[in-house]
Structures are given as C-alpha cells and as structure tokens.
N, C-alpha and C positions, 0 to 999 in steps of 0.2 A: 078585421083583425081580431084575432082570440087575445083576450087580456089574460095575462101568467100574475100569479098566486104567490110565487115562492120569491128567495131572495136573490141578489144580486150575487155575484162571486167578490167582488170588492166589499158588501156586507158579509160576507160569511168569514172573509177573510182581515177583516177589523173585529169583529168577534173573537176570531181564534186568537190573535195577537193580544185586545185584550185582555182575554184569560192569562196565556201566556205572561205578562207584565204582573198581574195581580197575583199570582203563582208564585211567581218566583222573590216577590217580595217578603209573601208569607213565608217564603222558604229561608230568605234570609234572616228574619225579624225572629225566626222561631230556632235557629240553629244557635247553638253556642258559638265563641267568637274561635276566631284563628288559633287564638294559644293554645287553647284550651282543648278544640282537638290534636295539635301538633303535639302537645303534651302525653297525650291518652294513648295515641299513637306509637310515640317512644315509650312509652311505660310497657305497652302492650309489646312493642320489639325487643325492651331487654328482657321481658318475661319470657319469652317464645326462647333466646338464643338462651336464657339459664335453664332454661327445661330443657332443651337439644343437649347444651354441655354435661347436663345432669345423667339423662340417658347415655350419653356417649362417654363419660367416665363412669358407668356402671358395665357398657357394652366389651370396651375396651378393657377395662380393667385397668384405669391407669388413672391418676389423682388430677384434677384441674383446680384454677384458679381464676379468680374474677378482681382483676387491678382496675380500683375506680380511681378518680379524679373529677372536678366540678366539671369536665367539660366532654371527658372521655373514659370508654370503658375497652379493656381487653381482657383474653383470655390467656393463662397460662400454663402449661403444663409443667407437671413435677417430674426430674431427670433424675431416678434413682441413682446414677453411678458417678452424678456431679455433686450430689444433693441439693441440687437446686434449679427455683425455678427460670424456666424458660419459654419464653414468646412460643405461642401456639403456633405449629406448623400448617396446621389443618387450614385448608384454605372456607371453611365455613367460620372460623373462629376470627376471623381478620381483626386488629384494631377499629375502634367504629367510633367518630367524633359525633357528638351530640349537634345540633343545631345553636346557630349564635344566640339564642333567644334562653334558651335552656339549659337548666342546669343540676348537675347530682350532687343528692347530698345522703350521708349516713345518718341514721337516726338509733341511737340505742339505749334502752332505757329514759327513754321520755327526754334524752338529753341530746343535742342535736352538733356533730362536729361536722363540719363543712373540709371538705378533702383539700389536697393540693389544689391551688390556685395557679402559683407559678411552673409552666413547665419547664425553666430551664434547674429550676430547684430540686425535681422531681427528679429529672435526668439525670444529676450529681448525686443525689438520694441514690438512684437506683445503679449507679455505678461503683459508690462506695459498697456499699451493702445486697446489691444482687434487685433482682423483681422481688416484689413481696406482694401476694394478694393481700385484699382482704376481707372474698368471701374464697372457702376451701369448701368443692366438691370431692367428697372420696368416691371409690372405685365401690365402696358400701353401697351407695345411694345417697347417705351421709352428707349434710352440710352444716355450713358454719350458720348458725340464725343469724339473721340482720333484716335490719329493716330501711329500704333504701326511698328515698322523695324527689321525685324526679318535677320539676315545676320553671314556671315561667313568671316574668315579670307581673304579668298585667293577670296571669290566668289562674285557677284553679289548682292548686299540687296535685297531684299522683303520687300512691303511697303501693312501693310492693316490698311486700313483706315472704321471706323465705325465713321456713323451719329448721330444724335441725333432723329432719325427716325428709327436707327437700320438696313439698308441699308450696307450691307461691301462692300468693293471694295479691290480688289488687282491690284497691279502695281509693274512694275522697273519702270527704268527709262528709257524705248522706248515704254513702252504701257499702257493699261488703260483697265482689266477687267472691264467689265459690273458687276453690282452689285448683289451680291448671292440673296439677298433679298431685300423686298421693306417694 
C-alpha cells in the first residue's frame, strides 16, 4: 500500500472554515457600528435626491422646495398661478421618512434649531399657512444655503452642507467630501 502525502478533505475543510470565522470577525471588529453607517447612508441619499431635484428645477425650469422635519423630508413644487407651494407630483420626489433611529436637524450659523417634532402641529401649520420649504431650489441653479445634520443616537452625525450655488458637500467631523456638484 502507497502511503499519500497530502491532506485529508475534512482537514482542508476545517481550515477553510477557520479562516472563514477569523475573517469575518476582523471584518466585524474593524467596521464601524450600525448607526453610523445607516446614518452615512441617509446623508448620502438626501444628497443624491437634492442634486436630482437641483438638476431637475434647472432642466424643467420650474422652482422646487425641500420641507424638513426631525423625522421626514419632501419635496415641493412652486404653482405660479396659485402662488403656492405644492406637494411634488413627480413620482421620484415622493415624501421619504427617515428611519426610527435618525434624525434631521437644521444647522445655521453655528446655531442649531431642531425642526418640527410633532406632526400633527406641523399639519395644522401647514394648513393654516400653506407648505412652506425651507430649502428653495430655483429654476437658476440657485439655492437657499443651509447646512443640514442628519445623526443617530449612539453614532457619528453627518453634516451636508448646500450653497447658494447648489454645490453639496458632506462631512463628520475628521473630513471634508469634495462637492457632489458645482
């Protein structure tokens, strides 16, 4: 009987497996937490949908608006012949709830006001007095500056910041995205 050299398939396959385990621990130990990307994520999707809305009231030629709340964001559009705004038709523009965990706030001039809290307050607000953004994209390219902080409990804020050129920028507080747009 020829004696064999190599290894067994049940050794080569507790090998694989422990790589596999020790893998994916570094994987977890080395990743930031849950918030922290859920956070990055929504910062990085209200960026993406205010750059679309920005191109799209320069494409259109027609004025948009951005109504925040701590919890939710939508877009509006401006009715020239009501003079007022109104809920965006466009089915890319939909109303979009943030996640339970997260929350938006306004930041202007180094002073920080926290938006509606209660929506049924909100809803009486905006029935006496109409929608009211309060970021305005014009049909210019034109926007309102602001600086919005989109953050979670436990994680890291997300800071994106829009010009009055319409230029975003996203940031924490160790770096500084280059600008989605110009």
């Amino acid at each position: 009987m020829k004696k064999s050299h190599g290894f067994t398939l049940i050794e080569v396959l507790l090998v694989v497996l422990l790589i596999g385990i020790v893998s994916g621990i570094v994987l977890l130990a080395a990743s930031p937490n849950d918030s922290s990307r859920l956070v990055a994520s929504e910062t990085e999707r209200l960026a993406q949908a205010l750059s679309l809305a920005i191109d799209e009231a320069v494409s259109e030629n027609q004025q948009l608006g951005l109504m925040l709340d701590e919890k939710s964001y939508r877009f509006l559009e401006f009715d020239e012949q009501t003079k007022q705004w109104l809920p965006s038709n466009n089915p890319v523009f939909v109303p979009y709830e943030l996640p339970t965990n997260i929350s938006l706030h306004v930041l202007k001039d180094d002073t920080s006001k926290t938006l509606a809290i209660n929506p049924k307050e909100q809803a009486k607000r905006d029935e006496e007095k109409g929608l009211v953004p309060q970021v305005i994209l014009l049909s210019s390219g034109e926007t309102s500056a602001v600086i919005l902080e989109l953050s979670a409990q436990d994680g890291e804020p997300q800071t994106l910041t829009l010009d009055d050129l319409g230029a975003i920028t996203l940031s924490t507080d160790e770096k500084n995205e280059p600008p989605l747009q110009k």
